[in-house]
C-alpha positions in Angstrom: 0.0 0.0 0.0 1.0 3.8 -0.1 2.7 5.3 2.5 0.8 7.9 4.3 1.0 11.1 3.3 3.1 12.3 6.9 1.1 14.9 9.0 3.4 17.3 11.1 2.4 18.6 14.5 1.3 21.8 14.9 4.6 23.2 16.3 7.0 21.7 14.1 5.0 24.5 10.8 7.2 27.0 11.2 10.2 25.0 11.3 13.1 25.8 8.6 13.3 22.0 7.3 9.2 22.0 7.0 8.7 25.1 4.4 9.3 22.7 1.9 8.5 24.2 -1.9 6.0 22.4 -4.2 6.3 19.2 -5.7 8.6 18.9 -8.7 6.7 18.1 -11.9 7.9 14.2 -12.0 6.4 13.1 -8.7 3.3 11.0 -9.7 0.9 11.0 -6.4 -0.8 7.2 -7.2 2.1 5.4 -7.3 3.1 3.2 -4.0 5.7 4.5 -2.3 8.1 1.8 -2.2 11.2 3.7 -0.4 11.5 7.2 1.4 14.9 9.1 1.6 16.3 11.9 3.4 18.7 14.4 2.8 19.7 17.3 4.7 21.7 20.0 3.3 23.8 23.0 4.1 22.6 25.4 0.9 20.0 26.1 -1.7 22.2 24.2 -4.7 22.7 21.1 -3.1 18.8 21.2 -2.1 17.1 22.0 -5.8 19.7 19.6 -7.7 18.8 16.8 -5.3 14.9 17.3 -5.7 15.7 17.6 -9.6 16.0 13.8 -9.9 12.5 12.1 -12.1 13.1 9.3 -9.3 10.1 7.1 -9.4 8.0 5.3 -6.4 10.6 6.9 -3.9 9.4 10.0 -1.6 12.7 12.2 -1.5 12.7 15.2 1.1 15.3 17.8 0.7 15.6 20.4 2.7 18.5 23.2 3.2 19.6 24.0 6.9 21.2 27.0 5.0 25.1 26.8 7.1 24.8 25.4 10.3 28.2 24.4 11.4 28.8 20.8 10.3 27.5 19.0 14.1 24.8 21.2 14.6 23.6 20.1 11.0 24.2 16.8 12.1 21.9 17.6 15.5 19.5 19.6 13.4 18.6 15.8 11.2 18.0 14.2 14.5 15.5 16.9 15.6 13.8 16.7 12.0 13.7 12.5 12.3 12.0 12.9 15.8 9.8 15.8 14.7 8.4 13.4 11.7 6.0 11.0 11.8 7.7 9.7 8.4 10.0 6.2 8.9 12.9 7.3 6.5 14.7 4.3 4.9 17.5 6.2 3.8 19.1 9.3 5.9 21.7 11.7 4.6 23.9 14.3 5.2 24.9 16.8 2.5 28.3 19.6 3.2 31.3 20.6 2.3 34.9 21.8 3.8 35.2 24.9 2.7 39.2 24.5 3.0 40.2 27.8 3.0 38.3 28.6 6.2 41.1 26.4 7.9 42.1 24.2 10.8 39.2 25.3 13.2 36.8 23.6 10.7 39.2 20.5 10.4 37.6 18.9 13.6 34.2 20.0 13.2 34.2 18.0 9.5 36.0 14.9 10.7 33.6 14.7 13.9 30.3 15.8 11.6 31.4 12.7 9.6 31.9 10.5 12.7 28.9 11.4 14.5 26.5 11.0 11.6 27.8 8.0 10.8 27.7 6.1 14.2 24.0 6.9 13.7 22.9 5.7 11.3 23.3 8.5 8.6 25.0 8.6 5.0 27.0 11.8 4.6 27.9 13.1 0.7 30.7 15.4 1.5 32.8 17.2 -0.6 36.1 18.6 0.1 36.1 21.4 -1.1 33.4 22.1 -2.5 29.8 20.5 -3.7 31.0 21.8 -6.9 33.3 19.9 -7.3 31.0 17.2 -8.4 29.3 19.3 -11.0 33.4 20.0 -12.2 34.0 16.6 -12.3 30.9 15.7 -15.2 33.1 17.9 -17.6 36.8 17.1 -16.7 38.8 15.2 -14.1 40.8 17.1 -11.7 43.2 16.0 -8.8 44.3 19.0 -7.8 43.5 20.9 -4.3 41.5 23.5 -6.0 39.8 26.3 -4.1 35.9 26.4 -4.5 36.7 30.0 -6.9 38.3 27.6 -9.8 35.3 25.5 -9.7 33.2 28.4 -10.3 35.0 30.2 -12.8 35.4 26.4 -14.7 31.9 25.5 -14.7 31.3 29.8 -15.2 32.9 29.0 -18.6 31.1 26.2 -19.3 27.7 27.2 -18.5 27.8 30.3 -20.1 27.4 33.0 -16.8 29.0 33.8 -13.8 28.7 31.3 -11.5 30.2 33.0 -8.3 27.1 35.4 -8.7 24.6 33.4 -10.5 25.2 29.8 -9.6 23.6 30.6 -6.7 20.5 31.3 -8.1 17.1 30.1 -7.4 16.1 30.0 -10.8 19.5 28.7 -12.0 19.9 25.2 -9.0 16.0 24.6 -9.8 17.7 23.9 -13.8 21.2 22.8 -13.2 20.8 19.0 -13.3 18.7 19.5 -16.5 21.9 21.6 -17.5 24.3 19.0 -17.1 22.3 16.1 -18.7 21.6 18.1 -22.1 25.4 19.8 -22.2 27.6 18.0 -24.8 30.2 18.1 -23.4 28.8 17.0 -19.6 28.4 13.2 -18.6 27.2 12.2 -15.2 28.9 8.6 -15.7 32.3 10.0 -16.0 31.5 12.3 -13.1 30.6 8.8 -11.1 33.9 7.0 -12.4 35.7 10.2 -11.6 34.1 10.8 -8.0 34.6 7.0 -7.1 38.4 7.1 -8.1 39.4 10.0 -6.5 38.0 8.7 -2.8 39.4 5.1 -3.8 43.0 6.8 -3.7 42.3 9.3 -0.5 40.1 7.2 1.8 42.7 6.5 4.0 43.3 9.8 5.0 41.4 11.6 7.6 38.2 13.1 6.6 39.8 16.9 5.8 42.7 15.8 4.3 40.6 13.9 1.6 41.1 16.8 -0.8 39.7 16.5 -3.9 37.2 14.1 -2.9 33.0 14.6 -2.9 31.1 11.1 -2.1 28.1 13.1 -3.8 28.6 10.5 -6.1 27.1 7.9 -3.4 23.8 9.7 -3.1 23.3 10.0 -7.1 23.9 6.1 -7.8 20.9 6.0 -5.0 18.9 8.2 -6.6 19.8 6.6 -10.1 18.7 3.4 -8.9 15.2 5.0 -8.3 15.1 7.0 -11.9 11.8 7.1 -14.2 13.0 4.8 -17.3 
């Protein structure tokens, strides 16, 4: 049978991770819902690409915690899982390092990672950036590249300037439709390229995994889920 459609409690409306926007145009309402996913992320981007995905007979709830530190977003998915009346399957954790911020983020990444883990949780992180994985559908990189070369790269590739416009509402809610119909952009080679740059740095500690983004985890579960 279909899951139930989740009610929230009356104090939990106002709540950032409940203001959830409308349904995307793919999600068909009759279908049984067969598996139910969540991911919690740190910005806007990460959020709309995520919801982007035609996934069929799986509820997928996004929602952007907009740059808690790494543990408190970490805290913040517990509160959401006991504020939900929703049994999610599948729990994970989007964010990045932001390297140049330095070594007082080192331990708050490394323990994020721990502490979601030990409960339970999936975490796609990136080091340095998120965009990294959109980089990686148009060329392979193993260089520790600040999140600025990303955006100038996928700037010149997309045809604006991502720094100011990447950040867009309007342009997240249409980037993964971007990087399917680009020529020159393949989301297989992104995989192959995300999977073999963590193969060679996953015995490092979690901040000196640089380039690395396990985004690449979350989209093979998603892809499993796609509309044929």
């Amino acid at each position: 049978m279909p899951k139930k459609t989740r009610a929230l409690k009356v104090t939990d409306k106002e709540k950032a991770w409940n203001r959830k926007s409308s349904p995307t145009g793919y999600r068909v309402e009759t279908i049984p819902m067969n598996k139910s996913i969540l991911i919690v992320c740190e910005g806007q981007t990460e959020k709309l690409y995520f919801e982007s995905f035609p996934v069929l007979g799986v509820t997928v709830d996004a929602i952007n915690l907009k740059g808690q530190s790494k543990l408190k977003m970490v805290e913040s998915t517990q509160d959401i899982i006991a504020s939900s009346d929703e049994a999610y399957d599948e729990i994970w954790c989007v964010f990045d390092m932001d390297f140049i911020r330095g070594e007082d983020k080192y331990s708050d990444f490394d323990n994020a990672i721990r502490q979601a883990e030990s409960l339970g949780f999936k975490v796609a992180y990136s080091n340095d950036a998120f965009e990294l994985w959109f980089y990686l559908h148009f060329e392979y990189t193993d260089a520790k590249n600040l999140r600025t070369f990303y955006y100038e790269e996928l700037g010149k590739r997309l045809g604006l300037n991502y720094e100011k416009d990447g950040k867009r509402h309007d342009f997240c809610q249409k980037v993964y439709k971007l990087l399917e119909a680009h020529e020159q952009s393949s989301q297989a080679r992104a995989l192959e390229r995300a999977r073999s740059l963590f193969e060679g740095k996953s015995d490092l500690s979690y901040h000196q995994q640089n380039p690395v983004t396990k985004v690449f985890e979350l989209v093979e579960e998603l892809n499993r889920n796609l509309r044929r």
